[in-house]
ROZA-527666 format. One record per residue: residue number from 1; x, y, z of N, C-alpha, C in turn; residue in three letters. Coordinates in steps of 0.05 Angstrom, whole numbers. Layout:
BEGIN
 resi   n_xx   n_yy   n_zz  ca_xx  ca_yy  ca_zz   c_xx   c_yy   c_zz resn
  NUM      X      Y      Z      X      Y      Z      X      Y      Z  ALA
...
This chain:
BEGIN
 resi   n_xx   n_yy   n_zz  ca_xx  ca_yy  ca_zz   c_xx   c_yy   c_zz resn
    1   1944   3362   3621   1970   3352   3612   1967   3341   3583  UNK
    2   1984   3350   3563   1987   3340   3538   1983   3309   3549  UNK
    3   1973   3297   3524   1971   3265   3527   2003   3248   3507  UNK
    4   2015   3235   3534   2050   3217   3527   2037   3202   3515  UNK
    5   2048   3201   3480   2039   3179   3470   2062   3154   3457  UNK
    6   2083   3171   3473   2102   3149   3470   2134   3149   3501  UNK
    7   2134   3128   3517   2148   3131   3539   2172   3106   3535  UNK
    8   2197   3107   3545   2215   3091   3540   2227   3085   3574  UNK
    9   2225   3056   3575   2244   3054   3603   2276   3041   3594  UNK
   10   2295   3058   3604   2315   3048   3600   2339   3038   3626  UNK
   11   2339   3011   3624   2343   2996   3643   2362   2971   3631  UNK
   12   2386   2972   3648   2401   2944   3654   2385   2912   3649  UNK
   13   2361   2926   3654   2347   2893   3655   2345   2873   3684  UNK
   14   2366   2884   3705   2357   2879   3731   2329   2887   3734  UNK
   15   2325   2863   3750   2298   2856   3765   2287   2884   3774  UNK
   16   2304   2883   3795   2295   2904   3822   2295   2931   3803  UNK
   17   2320   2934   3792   2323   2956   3777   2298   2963   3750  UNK
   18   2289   2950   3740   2267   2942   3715   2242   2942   3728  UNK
   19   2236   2939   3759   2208   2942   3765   2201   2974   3769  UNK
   20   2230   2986   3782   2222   3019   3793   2211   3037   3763  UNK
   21   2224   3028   3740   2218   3049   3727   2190   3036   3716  UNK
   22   2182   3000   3708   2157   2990   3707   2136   3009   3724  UNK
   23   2148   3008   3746   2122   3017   3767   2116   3049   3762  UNK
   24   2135   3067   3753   2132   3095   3753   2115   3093   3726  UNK
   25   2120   3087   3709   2100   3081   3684   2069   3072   3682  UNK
   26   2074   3052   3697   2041   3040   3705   2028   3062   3727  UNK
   27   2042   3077   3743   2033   3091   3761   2021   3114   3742  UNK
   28   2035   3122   3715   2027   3144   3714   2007   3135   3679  UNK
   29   2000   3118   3680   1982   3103   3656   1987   3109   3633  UNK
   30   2021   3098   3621   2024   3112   3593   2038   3085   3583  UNK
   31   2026   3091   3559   2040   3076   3547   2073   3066   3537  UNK
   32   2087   3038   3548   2117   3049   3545   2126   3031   3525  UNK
   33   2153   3028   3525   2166   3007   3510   2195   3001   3528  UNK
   34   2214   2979   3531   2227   2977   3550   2250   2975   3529  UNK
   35   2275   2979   3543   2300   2982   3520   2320   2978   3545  UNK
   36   2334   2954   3544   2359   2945   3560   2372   2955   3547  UNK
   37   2398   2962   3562   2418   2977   3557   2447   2953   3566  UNK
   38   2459   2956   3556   2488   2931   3561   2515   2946   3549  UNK
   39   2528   2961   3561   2550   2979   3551   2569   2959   3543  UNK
   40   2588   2967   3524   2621   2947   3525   2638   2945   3532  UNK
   41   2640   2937   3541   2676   2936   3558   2697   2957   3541  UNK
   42   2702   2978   3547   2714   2987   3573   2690   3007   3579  UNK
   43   2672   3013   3566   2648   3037   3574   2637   3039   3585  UNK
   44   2633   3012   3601   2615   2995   3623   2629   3002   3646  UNK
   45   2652   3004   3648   2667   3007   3679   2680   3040   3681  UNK
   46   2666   3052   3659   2678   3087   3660   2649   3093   3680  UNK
   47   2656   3123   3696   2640   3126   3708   2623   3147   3693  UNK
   48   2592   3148   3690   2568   3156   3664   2585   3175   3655  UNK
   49   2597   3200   3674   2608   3222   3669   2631   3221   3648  UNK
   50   2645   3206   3638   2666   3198   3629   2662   3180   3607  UNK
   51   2638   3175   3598   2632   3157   3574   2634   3173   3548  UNK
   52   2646   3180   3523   2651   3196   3511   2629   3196   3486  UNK
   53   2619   3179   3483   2599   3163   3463   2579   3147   3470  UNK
   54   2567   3158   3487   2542   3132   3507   2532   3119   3478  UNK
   55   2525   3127   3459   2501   3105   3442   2524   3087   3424  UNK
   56   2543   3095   3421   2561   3078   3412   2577   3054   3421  UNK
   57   2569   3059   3453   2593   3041   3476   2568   3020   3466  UNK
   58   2545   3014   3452   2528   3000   3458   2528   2973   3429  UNK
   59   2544   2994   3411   2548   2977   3394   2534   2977   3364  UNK
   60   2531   2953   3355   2496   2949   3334   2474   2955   3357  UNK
   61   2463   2948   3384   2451   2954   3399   2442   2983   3396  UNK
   62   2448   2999   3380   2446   3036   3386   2428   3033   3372  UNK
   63   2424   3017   3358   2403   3025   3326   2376   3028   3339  UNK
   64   2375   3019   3367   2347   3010   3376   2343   3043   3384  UNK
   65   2362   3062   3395   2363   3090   3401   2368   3105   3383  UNK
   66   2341   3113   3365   2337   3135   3347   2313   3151   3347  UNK
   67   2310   3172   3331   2289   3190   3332   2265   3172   3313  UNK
   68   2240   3170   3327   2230   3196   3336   2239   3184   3373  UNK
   69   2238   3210   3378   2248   3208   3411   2215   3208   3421  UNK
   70   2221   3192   3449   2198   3185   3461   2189   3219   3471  UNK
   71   2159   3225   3483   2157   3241   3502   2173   3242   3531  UNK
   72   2165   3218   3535   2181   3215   3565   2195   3203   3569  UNK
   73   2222   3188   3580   2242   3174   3588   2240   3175   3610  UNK
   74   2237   3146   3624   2242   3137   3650   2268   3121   3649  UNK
   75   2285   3130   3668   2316   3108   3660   2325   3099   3698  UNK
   76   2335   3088   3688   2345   3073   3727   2372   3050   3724  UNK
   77   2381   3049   3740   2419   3035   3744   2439   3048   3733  UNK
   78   2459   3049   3740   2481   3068   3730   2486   3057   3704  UNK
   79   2477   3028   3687   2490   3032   3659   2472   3044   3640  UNK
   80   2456   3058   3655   2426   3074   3636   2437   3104   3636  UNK
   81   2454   3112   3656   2459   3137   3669   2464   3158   3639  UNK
   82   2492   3148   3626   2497   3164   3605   2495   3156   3573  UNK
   83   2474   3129   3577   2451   3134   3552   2432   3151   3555  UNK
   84   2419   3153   3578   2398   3168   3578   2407   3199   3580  UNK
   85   2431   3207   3592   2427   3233   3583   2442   3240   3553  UNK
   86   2448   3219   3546   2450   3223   3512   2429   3235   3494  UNK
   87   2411   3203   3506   2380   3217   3487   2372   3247   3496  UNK
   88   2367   3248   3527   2354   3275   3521   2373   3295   3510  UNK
   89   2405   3296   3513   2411   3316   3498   2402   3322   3461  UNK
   90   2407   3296   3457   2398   3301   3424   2364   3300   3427  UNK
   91   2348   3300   3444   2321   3306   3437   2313   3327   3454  UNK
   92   2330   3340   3463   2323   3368   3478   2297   3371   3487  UNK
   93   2281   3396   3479   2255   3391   3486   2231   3379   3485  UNK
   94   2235   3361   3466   2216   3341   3452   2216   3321   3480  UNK
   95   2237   3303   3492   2233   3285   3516   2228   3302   3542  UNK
   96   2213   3286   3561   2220   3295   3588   2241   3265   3599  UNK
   97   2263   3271   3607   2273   3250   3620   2274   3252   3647  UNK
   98   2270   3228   3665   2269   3226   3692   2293   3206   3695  UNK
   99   2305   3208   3718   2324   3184   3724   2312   3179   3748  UNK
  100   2312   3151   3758   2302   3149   3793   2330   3129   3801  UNK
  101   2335   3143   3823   2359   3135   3838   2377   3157   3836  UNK
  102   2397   3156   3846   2420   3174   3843   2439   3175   3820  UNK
  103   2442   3193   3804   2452   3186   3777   2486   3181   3780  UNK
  104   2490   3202   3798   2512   3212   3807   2530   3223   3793  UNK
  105   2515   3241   3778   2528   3262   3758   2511   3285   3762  UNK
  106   2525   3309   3753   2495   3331   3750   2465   3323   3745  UNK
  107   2456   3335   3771   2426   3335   3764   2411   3348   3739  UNK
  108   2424   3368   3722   2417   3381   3704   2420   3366   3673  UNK
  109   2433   3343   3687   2426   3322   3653   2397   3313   3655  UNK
  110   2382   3311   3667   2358   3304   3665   2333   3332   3676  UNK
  111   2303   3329   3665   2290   3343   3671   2284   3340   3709  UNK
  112   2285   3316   3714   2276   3295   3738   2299   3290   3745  UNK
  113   2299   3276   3779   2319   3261   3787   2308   3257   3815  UNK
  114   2289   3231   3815   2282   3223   3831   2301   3194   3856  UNK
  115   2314   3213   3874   2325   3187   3893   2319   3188   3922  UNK
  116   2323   3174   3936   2311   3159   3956   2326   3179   3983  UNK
  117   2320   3188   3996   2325   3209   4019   2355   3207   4028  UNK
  118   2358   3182   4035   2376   3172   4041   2399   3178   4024  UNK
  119   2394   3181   4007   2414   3193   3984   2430   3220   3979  UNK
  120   2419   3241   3989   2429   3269   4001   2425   3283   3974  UNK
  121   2416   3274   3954   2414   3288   3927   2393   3316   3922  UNK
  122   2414   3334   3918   2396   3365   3934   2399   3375   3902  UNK
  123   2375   3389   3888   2372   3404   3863   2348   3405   3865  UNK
  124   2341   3438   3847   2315   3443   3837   2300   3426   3824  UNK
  125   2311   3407   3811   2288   3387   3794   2299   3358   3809  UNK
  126   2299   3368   3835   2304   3339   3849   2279   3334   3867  UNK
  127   2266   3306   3862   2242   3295   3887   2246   3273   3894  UNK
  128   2251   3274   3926   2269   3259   3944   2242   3233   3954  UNK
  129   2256   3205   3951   2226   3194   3961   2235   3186   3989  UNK
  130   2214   3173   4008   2231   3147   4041   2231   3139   4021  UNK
  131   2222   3116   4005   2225   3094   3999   2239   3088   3967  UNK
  132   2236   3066   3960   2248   3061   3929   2217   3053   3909  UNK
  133   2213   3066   3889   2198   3069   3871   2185   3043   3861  UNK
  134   2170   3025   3860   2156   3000   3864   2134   2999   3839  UNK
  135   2116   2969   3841   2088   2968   3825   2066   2948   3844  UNK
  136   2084   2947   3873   2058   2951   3888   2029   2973   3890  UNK
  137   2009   2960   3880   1989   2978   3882   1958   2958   3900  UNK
  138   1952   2979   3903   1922   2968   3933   1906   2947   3908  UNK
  139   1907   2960   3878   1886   2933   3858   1906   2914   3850  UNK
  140   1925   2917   3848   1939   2894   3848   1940   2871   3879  UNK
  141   1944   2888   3896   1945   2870   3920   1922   2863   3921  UNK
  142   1888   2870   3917   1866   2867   3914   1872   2834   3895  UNK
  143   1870   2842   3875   1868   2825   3862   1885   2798   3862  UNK
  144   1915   2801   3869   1931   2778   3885   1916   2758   3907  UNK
  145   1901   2773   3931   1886   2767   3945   1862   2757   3944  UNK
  146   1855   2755   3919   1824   2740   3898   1839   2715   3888  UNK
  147   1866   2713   3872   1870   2700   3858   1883   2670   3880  UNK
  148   1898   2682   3902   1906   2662   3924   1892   2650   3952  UNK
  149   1867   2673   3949   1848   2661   3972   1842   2638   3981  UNK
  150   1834   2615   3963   1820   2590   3966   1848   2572   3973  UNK
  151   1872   2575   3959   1901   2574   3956   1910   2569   3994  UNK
  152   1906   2587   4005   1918   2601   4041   1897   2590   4048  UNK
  153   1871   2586   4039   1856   2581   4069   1854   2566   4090  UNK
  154   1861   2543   4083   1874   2528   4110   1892   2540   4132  UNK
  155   1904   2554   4122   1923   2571   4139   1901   2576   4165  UNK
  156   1908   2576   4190   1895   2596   4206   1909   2623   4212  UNK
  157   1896   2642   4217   1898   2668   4229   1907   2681   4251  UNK
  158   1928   2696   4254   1947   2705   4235   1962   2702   4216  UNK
  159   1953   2708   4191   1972   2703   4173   1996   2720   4170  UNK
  160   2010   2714   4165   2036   2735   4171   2055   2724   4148  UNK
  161   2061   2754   4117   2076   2736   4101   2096   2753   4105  UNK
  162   2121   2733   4104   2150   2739   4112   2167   2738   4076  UNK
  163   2188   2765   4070   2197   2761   4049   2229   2759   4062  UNK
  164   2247   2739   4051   2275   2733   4055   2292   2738   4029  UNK
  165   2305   2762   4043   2334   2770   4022   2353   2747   4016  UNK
  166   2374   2764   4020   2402   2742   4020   2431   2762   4027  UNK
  167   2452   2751   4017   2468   2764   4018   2474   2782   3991  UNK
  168   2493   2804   4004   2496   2829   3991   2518   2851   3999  UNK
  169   2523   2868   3982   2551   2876   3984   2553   2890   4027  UNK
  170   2519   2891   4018   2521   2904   4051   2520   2882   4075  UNK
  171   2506   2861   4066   2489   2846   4092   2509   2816   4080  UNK
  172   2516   2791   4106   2523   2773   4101   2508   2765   4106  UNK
  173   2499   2725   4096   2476   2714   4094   2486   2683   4094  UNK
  174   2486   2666   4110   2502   2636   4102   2487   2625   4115  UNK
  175   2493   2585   4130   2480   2578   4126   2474   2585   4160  UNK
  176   2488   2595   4175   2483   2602   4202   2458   2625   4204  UNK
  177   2466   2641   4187   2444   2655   4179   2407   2644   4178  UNK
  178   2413   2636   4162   2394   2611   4155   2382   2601   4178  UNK
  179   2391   2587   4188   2380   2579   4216   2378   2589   4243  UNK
  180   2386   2609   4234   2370   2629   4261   2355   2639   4248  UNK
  181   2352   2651   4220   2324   2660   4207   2298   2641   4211  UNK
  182   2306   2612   4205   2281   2593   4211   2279   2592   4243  UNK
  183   2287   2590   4259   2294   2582   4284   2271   2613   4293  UNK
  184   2282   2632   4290   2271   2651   4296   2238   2652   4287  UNK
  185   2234   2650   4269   2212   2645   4255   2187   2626   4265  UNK
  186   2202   2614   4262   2189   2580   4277   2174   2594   4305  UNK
  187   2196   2595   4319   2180   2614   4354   2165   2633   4348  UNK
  188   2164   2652   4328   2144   2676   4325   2125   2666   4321  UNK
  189   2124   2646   4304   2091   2627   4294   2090   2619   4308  UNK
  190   2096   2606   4323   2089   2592   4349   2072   2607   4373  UNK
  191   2092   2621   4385   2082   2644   4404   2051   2661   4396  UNK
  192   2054   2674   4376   2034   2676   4363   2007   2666   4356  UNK
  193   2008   2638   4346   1994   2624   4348   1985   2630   4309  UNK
  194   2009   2638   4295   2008   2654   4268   2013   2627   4245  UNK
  195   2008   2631   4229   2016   2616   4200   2028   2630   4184  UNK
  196   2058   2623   4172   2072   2646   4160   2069   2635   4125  UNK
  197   2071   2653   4112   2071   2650   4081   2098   2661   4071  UNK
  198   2112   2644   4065   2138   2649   4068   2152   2657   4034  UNK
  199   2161   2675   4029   2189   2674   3993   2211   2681   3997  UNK
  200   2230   2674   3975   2249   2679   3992   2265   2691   3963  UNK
  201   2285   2705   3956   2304   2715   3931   2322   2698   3921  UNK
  202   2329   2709   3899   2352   2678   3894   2375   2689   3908  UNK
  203   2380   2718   3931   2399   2725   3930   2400   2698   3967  UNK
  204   2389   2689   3960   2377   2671   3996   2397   2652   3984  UNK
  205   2391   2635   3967   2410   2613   3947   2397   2584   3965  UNK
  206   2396   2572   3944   2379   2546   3949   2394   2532   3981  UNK
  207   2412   2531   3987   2423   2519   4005   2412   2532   4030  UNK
  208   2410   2558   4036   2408   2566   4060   2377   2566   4054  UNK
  209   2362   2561   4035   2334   2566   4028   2321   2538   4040  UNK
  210   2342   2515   4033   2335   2490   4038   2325   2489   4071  UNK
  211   2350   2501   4084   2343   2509   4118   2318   2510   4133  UNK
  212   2323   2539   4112   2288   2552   4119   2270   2537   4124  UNK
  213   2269   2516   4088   2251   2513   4088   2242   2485   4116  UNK
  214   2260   2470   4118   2255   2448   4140   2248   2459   4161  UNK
  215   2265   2480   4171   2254   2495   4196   2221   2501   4198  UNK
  216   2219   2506   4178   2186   2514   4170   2164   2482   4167  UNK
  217   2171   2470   4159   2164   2437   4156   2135   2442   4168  UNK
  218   2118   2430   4155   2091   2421   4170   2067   2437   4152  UNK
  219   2039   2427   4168   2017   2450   4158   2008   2467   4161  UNK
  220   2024   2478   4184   2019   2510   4199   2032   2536   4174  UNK
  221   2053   2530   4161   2063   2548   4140   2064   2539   4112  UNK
  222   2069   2558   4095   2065   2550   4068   2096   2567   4060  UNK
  223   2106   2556   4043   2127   2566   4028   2133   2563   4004  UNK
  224   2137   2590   3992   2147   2580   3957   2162   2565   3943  UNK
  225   2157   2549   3934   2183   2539   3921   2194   2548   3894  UNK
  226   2185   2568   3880   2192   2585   3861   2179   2566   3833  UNK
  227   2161   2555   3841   2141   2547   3816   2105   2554   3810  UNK
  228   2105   2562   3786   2086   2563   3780   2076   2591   3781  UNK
  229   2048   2601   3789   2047   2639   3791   2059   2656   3819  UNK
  230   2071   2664   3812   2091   2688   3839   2062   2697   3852  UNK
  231   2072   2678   3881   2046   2684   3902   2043   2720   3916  UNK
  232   2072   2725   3911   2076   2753   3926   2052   2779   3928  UNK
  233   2037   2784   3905   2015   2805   3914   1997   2789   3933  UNK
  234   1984   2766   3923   1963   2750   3946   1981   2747   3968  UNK
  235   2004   2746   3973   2012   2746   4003   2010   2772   4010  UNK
  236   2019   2796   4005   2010   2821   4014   1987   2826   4023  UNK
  237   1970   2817   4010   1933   2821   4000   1922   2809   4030  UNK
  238   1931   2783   4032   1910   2770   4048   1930   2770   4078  UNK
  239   1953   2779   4080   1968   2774   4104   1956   2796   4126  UNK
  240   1960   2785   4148   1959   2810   4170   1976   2821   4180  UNK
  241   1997   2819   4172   2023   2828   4170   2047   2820   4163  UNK
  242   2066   2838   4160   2093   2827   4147   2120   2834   4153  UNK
  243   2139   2807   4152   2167   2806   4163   2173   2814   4133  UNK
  244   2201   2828   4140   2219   2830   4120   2244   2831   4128  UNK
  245   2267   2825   4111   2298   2821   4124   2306   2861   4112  UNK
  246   2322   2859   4124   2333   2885   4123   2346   2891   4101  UNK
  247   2358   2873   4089   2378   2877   4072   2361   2892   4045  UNK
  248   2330   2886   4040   2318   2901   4013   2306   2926   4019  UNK
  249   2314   2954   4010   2296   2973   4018   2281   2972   3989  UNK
  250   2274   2953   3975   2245   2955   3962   2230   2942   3974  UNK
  251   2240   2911   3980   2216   2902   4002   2201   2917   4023  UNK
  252   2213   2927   4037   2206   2945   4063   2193   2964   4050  UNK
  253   2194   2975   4028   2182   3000   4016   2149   2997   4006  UNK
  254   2148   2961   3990   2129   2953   3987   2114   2940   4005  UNK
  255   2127   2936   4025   2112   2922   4048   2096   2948   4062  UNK
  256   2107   2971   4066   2098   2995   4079   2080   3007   4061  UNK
  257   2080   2992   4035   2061   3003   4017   2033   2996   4023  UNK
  258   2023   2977   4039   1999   2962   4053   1993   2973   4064  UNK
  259   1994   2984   4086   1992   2991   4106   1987   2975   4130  UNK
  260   1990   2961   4121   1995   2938   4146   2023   2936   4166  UNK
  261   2025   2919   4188   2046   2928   4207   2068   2913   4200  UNK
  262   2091   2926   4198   2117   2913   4182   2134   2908   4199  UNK
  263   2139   2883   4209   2162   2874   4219   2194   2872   4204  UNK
  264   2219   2895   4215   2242   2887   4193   2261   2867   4213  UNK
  265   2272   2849   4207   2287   2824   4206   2320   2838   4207  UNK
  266   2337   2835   4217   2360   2843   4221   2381   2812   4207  UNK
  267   2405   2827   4197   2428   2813   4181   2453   2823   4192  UNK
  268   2473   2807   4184   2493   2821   4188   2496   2839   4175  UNK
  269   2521   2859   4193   2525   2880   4175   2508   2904   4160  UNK
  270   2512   2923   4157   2490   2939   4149   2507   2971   4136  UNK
  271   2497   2989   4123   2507   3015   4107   2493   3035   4117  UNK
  272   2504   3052   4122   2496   3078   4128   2463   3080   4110  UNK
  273   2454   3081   4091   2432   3087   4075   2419   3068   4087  UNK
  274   2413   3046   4092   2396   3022   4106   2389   3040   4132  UNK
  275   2414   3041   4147   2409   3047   4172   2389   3077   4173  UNK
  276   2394   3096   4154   2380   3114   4153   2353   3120   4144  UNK
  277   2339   3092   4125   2316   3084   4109   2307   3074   4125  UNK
  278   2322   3056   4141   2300   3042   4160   2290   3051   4186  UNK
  279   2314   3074   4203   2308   3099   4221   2281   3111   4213  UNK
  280   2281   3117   4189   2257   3140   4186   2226   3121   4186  UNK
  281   2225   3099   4173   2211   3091   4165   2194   3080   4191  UNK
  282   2218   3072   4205   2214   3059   4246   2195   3090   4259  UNK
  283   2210   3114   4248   2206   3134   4262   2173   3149   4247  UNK
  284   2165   3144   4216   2136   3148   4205   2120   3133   4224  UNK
  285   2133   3115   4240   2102   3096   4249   2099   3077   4230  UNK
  286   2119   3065   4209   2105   3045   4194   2120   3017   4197  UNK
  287   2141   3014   4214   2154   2989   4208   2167   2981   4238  UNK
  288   2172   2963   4252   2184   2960   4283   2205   2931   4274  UNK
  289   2230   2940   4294   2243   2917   4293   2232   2887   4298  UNK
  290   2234   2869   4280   2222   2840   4296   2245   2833   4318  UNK
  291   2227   2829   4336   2234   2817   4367   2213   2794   4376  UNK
  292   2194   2779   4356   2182   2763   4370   2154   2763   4369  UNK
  293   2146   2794   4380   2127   2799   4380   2105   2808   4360  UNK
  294   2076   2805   4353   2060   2813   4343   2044   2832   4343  UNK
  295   2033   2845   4340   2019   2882   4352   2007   2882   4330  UNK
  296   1997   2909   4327   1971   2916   4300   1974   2943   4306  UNK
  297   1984   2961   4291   1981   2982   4290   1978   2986   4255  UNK
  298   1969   3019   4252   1958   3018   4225   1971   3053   4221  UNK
  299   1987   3068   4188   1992   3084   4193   1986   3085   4155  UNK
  300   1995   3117   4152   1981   3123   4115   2002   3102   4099  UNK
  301   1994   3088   4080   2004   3074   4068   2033   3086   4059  UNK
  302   2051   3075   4052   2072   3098   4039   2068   3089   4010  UNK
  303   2068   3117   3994   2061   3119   3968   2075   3130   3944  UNK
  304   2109   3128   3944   2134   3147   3935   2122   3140   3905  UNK
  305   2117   3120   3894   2107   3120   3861   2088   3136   3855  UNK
  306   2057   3136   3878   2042   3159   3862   2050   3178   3872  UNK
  307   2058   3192   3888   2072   3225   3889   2084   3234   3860  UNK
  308   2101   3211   3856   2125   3221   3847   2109   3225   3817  UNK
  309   2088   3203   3810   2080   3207   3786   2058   3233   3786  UNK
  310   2049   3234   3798   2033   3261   3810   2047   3287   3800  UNK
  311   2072   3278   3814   2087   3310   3803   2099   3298   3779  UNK
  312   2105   3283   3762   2114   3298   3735   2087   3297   3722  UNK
  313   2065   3288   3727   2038   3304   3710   2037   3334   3712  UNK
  314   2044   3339   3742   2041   3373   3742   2065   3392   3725  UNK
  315   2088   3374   3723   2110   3386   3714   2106   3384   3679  UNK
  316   2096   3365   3676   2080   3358   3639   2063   3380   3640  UNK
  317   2043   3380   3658   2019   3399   3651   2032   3426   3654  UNK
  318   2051   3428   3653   2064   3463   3655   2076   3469   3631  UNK
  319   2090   3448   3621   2112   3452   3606   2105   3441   3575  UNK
  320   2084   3419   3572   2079   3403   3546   2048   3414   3533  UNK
């Protein structure tokens, strides 16, 4: 494969959204540069297909989008959708552009169009993942698990780290919520005889977080309080397994990225794509509803970042 000596992620700047194309990058060891995208009112609420001037809706902001065009473009969230197929139109064969997620425009604005199964997105230059595209990796969780060891050890064994969503356009989350999440929790450690390592999102919101956290109270569990270094790879690393709430199919995606046994956590409410991400994922052998119980089973890690980077090396090494 020609050697990318220049890659661009173009991203909203959401979290979740800013790690998938992070992680497709690091997966595939090139060097990038990151470029938030912030459209203007009214360009922002046209749908990509209908934007008549993507590099213009952006403002003085465009200046940052000029030639020389990168080799590769990684782009992700719908306000990336019809910047990015801007650039590659004016850099034609010079970029490869990928989009991951559903663009929901022709697949043929991009070289790529990587989305999640659940998504129904059918084209020749389409590769469908289970999961959502991550920067969980086995040396990172390696190394998480070096850096928090001495950190957990008091804990006794089972360690079991649990990640808590919140609410969302799909799942409700309040403070009742909350306390059947701790309530629940509390008896699994118990029964068990487990120590949980607990984080939780801001989408949890400090109030129902506050819950949690009392429910949890004592020296049997440890919980974040969102200071200091993000414990999350060393909780992967050193846990013997892991809860997750339903509401994130990246969590679940990186939790199944371990290969360790994944308990998913039920919310209210739920969307057809959940229900069908988390079907398959129940049905690989990699994840069981939490009910309480603890088990150990072990299945192939799930790995949708290196596949996916896998094949556009092969698709570079054809075409560059």
């Amino acid at each position: 494969m020609t050697t990318i000596a220049s890659c661009w992620l173009v991203t909203d700047g959401r979290i979740g959204i800013e790690n998938e194309a992070l992680g497709l990058a690091e997966a595939l060891g090139v060097p990038y540069e990151i470029k938030r995208v912030a459209p203007r009112p009214p360009w922002r609420w046209l749908p990509p297909r209908f934007v008549p001037c993507p590099l213009a809706s952006l403002g003085p902001a465009a200046a940052a989008f000029r030639p020389p065009w990168p080799d590769l473009l990684i782009a992700c969230g719908r306000q990336s959708v019809a910047i990015a197929a801007e650039i590659k139109r004016r850099a034609g064969a010079a970029t490869f552009a990928v989009f991951l997620q559903n663009p929901r425009v022709p697949t043929t604005w991009f070289d790529l169009v990587v989305p999640p199964l659940h998504d129904h997105v059918m084209g020749p230059n389409v590769i469908e993942t289970r999961g959502a595209i991550h920067r969980v990796t086995p040396a990172k969780i390696a190394a998480g698990a070096e850096r928090f060891r001495a950190a957990f050890a008091h804990l006794a064994r089972p360690l079991v780290a649990v990640m808590i969503g919140g609410a969302s356009k799909e799942y409700k989350f309040d403070a009742t919520d909350a306390e059947r999440i701790g309530r629940d929790l509390a008896r699994f450690a118990e029964s068990n005889s487990a120590s949980l390592l607990v984080t939780m999102s801001r989408r949890t919101g400090e109030a129902n977080a506050a819950i949690i956290r009392k429910a949890l109270d004592g020296p049997r569990h440890w919980v974040w309080d969102g200071q200091g270094e993000n414990p999350y790879f060393g909780m992967l690393g050193l846990a013997d397994a892991v809860v997750a709430t339903v509401d994130s199919i990246a969590m679940t995606s990186e939790a199944a990225s371990t290969g360790k046994p994944v308990y998913v956590m039920g919310l209210r409410g739920e969307r057809r794509k959940f229900v069908e991400f988390h079907a398959r994922l129940q049905a690989d052998g990699m994840t069981r509803p939490f009910d309480g119980r603890l088990d150990s089973w072990t299945y192939p890690p799930l790995d949708d970042t290196g596949l996916v980077a896998k094949a556009i090396r092969a698709r570079l090494g054809g075409t560059r």
